[in-house]
N, CA, C and O atoms as CSV, one atom per row, in Angstrom:
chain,resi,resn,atom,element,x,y,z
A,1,UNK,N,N,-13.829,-7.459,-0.093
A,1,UNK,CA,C,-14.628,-7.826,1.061
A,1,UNK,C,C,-16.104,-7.595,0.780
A,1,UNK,O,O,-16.936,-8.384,1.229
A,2,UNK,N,N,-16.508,-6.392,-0.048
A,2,UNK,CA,C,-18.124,-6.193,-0.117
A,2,UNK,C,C,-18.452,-7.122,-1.042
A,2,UNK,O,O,-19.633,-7.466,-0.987
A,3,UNK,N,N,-17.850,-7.597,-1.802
A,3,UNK,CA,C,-18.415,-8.357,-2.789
A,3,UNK,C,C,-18.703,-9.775,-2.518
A,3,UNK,O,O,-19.669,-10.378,-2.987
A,4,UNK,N,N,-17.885,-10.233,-1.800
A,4,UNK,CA,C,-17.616,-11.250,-1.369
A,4,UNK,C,C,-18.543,-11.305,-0.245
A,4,UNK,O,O,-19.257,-12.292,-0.424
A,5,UNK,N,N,-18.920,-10.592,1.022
A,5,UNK,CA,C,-19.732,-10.581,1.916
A,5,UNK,C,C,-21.509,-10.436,1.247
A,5,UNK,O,O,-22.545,-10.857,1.762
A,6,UNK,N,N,-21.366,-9.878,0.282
A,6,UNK,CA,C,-22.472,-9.310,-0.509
A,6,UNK,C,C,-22.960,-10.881,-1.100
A,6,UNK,O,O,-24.123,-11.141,-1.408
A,7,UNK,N,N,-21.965,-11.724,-1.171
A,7,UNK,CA,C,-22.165,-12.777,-2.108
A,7,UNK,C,C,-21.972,-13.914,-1.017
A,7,UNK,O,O,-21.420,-14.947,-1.398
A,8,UNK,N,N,-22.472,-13.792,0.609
A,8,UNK,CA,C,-22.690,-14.806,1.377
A,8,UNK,C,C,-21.580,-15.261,2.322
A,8,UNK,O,O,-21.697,-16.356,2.874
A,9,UNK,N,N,-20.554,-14.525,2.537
A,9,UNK,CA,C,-19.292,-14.366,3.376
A,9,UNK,C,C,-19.771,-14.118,4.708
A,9,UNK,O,O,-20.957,-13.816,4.839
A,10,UNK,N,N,-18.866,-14.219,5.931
A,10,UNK,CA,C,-19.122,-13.347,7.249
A,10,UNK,C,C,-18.025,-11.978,6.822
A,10,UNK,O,O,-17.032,-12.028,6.097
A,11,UNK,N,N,-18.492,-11.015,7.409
A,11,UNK,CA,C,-17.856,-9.921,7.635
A,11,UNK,C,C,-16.584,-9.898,8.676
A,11,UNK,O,O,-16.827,-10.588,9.667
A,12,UNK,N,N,-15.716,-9.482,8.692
A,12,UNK,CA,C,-14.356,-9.365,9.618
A,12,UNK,C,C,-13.632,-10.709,9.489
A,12,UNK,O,O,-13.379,-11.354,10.505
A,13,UNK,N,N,-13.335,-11.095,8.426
A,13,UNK,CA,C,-12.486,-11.953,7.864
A,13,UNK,C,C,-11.178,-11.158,6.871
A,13,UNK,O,O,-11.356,-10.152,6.185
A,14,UNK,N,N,-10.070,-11.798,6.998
A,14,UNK,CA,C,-9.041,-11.114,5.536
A,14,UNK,C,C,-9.444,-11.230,4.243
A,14,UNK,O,O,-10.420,-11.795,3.749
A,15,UNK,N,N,-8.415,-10.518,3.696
A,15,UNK,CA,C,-8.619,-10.570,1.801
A,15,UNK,C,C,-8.921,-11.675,1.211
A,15,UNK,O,O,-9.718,-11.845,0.288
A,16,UNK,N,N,-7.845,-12.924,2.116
A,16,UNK,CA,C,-7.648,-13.814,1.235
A,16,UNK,C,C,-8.931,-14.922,1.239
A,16,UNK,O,O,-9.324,-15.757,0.424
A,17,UNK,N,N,-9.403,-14.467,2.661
A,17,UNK,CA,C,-10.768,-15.492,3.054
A,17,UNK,C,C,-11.789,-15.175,1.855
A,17,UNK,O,O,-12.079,-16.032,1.020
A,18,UNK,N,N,-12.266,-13.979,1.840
A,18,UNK,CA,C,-12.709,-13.360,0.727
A,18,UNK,C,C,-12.407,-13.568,-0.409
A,18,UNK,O,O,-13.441,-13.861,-1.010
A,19,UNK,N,N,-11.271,-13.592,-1.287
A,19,UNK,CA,C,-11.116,-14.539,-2.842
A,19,UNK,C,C,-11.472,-16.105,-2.517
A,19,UNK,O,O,-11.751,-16.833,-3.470
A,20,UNK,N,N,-11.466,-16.590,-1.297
A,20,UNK,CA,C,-11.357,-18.159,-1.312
A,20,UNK,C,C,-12.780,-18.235,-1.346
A,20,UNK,O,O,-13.259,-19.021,-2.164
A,21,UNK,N,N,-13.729,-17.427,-0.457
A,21,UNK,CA,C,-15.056,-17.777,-1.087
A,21,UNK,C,C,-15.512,-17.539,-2.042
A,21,UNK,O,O,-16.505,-18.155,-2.430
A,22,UNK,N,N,-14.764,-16.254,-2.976
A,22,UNK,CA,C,-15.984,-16.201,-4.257
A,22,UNK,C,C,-14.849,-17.130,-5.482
A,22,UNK,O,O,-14.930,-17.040,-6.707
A,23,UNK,N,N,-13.958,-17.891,-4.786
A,23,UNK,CA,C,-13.358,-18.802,-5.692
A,23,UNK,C,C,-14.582,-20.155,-5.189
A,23,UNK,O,O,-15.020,-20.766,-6.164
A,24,UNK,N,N,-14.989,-20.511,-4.157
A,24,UNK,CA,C,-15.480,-21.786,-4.126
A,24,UNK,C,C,-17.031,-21.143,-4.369
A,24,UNK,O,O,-17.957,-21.955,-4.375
A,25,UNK,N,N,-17.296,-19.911,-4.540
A,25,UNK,CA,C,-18.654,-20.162,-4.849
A,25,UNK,C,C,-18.801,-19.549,-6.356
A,25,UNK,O,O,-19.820,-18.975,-6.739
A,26,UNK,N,N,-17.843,-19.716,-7.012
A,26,UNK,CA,C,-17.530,-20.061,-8.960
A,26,UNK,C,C,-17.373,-18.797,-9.274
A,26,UNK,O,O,-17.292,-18.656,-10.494
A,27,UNK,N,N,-17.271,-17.502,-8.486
A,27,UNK,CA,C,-17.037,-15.901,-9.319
A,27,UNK,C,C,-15.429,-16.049,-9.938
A,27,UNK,O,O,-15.029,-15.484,-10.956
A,28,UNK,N,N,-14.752,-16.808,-9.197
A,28,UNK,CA,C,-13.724,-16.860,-9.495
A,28,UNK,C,C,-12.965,-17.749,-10.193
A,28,UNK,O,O,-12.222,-18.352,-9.418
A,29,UNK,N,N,-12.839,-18.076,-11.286
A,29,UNK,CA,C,-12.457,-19.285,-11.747
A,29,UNK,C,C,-10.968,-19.297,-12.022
A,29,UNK,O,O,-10.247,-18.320,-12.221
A,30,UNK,N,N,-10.652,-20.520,-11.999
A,30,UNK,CA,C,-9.199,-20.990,-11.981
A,30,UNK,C,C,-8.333,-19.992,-13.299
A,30,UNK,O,O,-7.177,-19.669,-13.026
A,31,UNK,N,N,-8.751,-19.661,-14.298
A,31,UNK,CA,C,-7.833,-18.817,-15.091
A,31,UNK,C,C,-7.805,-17.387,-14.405
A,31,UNK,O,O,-7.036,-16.535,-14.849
A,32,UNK,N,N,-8.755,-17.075,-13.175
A,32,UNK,CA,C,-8.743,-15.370,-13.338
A,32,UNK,C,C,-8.028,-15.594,-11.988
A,32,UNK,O,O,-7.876,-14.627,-11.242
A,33,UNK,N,N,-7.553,-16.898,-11.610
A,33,UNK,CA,C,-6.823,-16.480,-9.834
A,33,UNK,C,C,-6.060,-15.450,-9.520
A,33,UNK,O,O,-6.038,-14.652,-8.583
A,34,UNK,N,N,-5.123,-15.699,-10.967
A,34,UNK,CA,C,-3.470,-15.180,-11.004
A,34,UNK,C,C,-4.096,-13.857,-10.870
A,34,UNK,O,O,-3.894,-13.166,-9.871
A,35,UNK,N,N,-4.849,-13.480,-11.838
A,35,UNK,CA,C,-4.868,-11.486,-11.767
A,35,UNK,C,C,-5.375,-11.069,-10.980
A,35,UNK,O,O,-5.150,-9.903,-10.658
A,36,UNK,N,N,-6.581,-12.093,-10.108
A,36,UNK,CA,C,-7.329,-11.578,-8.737
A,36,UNK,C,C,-6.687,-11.385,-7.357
A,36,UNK,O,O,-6.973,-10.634,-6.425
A,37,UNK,N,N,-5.367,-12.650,-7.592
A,37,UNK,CA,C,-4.273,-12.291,-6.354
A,37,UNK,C,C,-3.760,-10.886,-6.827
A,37,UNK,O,O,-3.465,-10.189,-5.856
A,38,UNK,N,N,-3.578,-10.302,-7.965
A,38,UNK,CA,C,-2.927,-9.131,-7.734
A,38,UNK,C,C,-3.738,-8.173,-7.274
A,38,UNK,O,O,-3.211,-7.161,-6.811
A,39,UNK,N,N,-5.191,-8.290,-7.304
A,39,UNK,CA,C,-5.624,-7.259,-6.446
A,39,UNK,C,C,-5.270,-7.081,-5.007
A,39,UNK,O,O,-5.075,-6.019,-4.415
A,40,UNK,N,N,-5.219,-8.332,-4.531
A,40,UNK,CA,C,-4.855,-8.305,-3.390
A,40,UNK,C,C,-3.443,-8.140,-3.104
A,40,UNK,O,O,-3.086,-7.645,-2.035
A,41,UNK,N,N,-2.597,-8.530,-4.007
A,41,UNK,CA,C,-1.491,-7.858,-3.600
A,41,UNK,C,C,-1.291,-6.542,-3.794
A,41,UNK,O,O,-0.373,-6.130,-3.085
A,42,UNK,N,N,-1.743,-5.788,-4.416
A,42,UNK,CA,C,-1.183,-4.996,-4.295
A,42,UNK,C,C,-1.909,-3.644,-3.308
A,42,UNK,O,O,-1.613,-2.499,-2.966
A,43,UNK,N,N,-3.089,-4.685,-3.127
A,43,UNK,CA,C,-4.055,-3.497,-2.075
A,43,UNK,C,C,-3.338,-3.615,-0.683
A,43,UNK,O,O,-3.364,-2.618,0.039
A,44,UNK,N,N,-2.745,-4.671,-0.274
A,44,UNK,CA,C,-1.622,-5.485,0.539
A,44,UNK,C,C,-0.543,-4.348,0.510
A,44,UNK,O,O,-0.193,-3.783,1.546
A,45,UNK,N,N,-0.193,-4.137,-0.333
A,45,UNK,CA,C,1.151,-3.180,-0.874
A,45,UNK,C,C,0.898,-1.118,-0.242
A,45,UNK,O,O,1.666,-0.424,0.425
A,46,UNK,N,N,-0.408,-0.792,-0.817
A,46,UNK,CA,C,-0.784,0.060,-0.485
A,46,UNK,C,C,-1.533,0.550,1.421
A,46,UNK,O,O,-1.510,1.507,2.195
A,47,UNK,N,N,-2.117,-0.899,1.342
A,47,UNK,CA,C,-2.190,-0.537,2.800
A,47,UNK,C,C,-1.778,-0.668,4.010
A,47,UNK,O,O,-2.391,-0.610,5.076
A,48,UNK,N,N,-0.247,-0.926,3.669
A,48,UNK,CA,C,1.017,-1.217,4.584
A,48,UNK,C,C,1.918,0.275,4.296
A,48,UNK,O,O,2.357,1.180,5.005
A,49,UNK,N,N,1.907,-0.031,2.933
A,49,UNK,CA,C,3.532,1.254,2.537
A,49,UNK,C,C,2.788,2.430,2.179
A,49,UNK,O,O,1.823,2.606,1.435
A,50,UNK,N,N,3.573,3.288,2.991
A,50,UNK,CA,C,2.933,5.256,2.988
A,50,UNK,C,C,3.757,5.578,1.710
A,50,UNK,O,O,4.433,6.569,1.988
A,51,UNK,N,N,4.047,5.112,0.199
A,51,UNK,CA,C,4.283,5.883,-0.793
A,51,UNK,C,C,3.986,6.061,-1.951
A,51,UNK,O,O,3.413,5.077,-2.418
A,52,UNK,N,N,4.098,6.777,-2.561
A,52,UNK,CA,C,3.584,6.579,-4.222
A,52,UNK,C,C,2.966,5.514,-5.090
A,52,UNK,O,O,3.764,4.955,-5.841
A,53,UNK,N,N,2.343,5.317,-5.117
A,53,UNK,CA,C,2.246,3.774,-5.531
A,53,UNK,C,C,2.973,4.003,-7.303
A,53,UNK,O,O,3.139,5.098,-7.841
A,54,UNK,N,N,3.227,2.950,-7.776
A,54,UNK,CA,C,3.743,2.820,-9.002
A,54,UNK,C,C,2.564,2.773,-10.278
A,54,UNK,O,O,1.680,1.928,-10.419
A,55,UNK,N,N,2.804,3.761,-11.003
A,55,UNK,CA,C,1.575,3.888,-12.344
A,55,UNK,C,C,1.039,2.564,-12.476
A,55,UNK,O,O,-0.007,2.208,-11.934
A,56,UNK,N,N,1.834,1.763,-13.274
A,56,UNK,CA,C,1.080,0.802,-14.084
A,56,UNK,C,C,0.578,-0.146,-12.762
A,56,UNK,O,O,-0.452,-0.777,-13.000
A,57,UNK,N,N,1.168,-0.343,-11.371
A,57,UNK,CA,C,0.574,-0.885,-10.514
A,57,UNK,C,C,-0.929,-0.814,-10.084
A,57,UNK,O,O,-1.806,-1.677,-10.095
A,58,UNK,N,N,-0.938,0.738,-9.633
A,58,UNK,CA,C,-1.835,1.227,-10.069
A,58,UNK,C,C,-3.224,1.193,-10.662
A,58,UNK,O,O,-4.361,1.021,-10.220
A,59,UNK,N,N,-2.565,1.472,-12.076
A,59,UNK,CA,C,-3.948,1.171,-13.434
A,59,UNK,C,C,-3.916,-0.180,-13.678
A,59,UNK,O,O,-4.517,-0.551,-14.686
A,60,UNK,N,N,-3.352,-1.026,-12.994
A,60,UNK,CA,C,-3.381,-2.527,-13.289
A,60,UNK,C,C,-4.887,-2.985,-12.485
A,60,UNK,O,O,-5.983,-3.434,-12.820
A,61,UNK,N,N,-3.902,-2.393,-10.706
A,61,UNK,CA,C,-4.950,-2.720,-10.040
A,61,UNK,C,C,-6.447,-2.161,-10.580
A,61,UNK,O,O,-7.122,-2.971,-11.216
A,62,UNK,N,N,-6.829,-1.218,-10.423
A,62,UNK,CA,C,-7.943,-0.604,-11.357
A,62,UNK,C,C,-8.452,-1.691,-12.090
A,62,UNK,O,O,-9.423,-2.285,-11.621
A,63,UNK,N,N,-7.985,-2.040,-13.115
A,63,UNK,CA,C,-8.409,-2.466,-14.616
A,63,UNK,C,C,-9.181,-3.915,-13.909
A,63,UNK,O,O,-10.395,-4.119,-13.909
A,64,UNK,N,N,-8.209,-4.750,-13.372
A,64,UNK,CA,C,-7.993,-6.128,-12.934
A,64,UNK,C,C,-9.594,-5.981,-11.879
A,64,UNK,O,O,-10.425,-6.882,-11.999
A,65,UNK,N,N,-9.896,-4.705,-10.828
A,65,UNK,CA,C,-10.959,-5.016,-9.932
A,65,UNK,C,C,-12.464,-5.031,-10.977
A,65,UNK,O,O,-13.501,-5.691,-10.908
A,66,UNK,N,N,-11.830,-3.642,-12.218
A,66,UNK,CA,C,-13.342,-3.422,-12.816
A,66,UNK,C,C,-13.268,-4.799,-13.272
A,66,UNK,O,O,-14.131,-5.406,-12.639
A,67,UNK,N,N,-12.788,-5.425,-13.894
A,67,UNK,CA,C,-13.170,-6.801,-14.661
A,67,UNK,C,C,-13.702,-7.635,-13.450
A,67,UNK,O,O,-14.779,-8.130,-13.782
A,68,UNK,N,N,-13.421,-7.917,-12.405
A,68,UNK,CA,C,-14.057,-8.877,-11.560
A,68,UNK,C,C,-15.386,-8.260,-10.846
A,68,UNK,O,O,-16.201,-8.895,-10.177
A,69,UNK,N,N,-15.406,-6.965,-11.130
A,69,UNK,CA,C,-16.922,-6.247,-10.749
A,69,UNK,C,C,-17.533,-6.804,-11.568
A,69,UNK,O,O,-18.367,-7.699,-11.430
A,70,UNK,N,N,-16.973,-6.065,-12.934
A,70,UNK,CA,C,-18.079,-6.610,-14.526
A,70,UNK,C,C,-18.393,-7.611,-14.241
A,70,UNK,O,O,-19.406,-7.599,-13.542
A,71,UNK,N,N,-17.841,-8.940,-14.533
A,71,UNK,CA,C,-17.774,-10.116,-14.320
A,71,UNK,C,C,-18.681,-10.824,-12.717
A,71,UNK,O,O,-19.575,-11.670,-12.729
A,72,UNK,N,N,-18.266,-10.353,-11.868
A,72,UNK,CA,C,-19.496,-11.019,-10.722
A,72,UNK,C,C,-21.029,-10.003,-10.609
A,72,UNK,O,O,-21.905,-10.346,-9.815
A,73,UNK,N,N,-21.176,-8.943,-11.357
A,73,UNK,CA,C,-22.459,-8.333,-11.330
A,73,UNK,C,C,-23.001,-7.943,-12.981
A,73,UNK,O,O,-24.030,-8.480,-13.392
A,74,UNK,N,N,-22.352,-7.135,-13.723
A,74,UNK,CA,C,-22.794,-6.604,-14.749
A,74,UNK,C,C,-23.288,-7.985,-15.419
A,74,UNK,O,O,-24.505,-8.172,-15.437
A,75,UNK,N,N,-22.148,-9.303,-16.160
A,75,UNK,CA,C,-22.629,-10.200,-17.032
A,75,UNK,C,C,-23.698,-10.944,-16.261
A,75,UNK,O,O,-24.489,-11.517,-17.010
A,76,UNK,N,N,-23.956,-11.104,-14.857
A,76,UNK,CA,C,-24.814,-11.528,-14.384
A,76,UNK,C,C,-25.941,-10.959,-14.662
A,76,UNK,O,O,-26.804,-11.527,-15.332
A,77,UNK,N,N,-26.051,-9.958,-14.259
A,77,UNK,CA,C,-27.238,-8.927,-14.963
A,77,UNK,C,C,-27.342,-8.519,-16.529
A,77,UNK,O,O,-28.213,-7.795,-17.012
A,78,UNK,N,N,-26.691,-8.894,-16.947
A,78,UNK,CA,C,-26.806,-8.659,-18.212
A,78,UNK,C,C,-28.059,-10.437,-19.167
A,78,UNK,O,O,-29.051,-10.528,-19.890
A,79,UNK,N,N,-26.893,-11.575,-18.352
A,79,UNK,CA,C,-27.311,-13.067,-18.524
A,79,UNK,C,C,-28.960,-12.533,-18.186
A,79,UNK,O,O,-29.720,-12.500,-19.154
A,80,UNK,N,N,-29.433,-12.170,-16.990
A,80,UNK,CA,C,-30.502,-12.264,-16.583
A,80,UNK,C,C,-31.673,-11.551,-17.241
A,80,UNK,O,O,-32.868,-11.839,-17.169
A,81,UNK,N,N,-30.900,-10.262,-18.096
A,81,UNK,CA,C,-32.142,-9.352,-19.136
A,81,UNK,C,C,-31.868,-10.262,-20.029
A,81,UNK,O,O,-32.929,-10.874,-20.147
A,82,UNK,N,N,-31.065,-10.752,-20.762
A,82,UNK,CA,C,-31.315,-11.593,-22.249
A,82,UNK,C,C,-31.967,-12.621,-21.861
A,82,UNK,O,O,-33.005,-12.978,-22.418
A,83,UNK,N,N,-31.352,-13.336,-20.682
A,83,UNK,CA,C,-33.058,-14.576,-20.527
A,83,UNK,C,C,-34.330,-14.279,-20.617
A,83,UNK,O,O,-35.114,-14.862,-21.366
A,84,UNK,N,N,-34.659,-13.214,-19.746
A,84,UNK,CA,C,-36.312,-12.250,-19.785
A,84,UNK,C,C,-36.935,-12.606,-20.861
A,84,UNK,O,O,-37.951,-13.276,-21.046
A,85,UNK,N,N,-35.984,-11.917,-21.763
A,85,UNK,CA,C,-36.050,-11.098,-23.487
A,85,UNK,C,C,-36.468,-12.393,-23.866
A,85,UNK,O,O,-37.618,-12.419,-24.304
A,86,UNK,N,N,-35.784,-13.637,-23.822
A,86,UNK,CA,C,-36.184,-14.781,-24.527
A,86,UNK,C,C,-37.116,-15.551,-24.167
A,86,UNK,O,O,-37.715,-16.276,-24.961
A,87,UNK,N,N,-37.412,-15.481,-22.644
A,87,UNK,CA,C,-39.121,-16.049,-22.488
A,87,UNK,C,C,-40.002,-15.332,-22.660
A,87,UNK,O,O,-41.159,-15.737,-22.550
């Protein structure tokens, strides 16, 4: 939701409204859908069911959000110092 609101969303919308905009406004591209629905599923999973969550579920989810952080801020910022550098 912050990222997505951060990146021109309304606020108090669901998960899924939220991947659908930063899918139509290109953070999300058609190969990374599959692993970005699992964030949502399984944040879906956790904030329904009161139990343990499952390890690799888990460190999946983890792994799967840092890459779409990296990916909609860091390489952006990263793209934007190597352009600098080159003008």
């Amino acid at each position: 939701m912050y990222v997505a609101v951060e990146k021109g969303a309304e606020e108090g919308e669901n998960f899924t409204f939220y991947l659908d905009h930063l899918e139509k406004e290109g953070y999300i591209t058609p190969p990374m859908k599959t692993w970005v629905d699992l964030i949502r599923k399984h944040g879906n999973i956790a904030a329904h069911v009161l139990e343990k969550p499952n390890q690799n579920r888990a460190e999946s989810t983890l792994m799967f959000t840092a890459e779409l952080l990296r990916i909609v801020y860091e390489m952006e910022y990263l793209a934007k110092q190597y352009k600098a550098e080159k003008e």
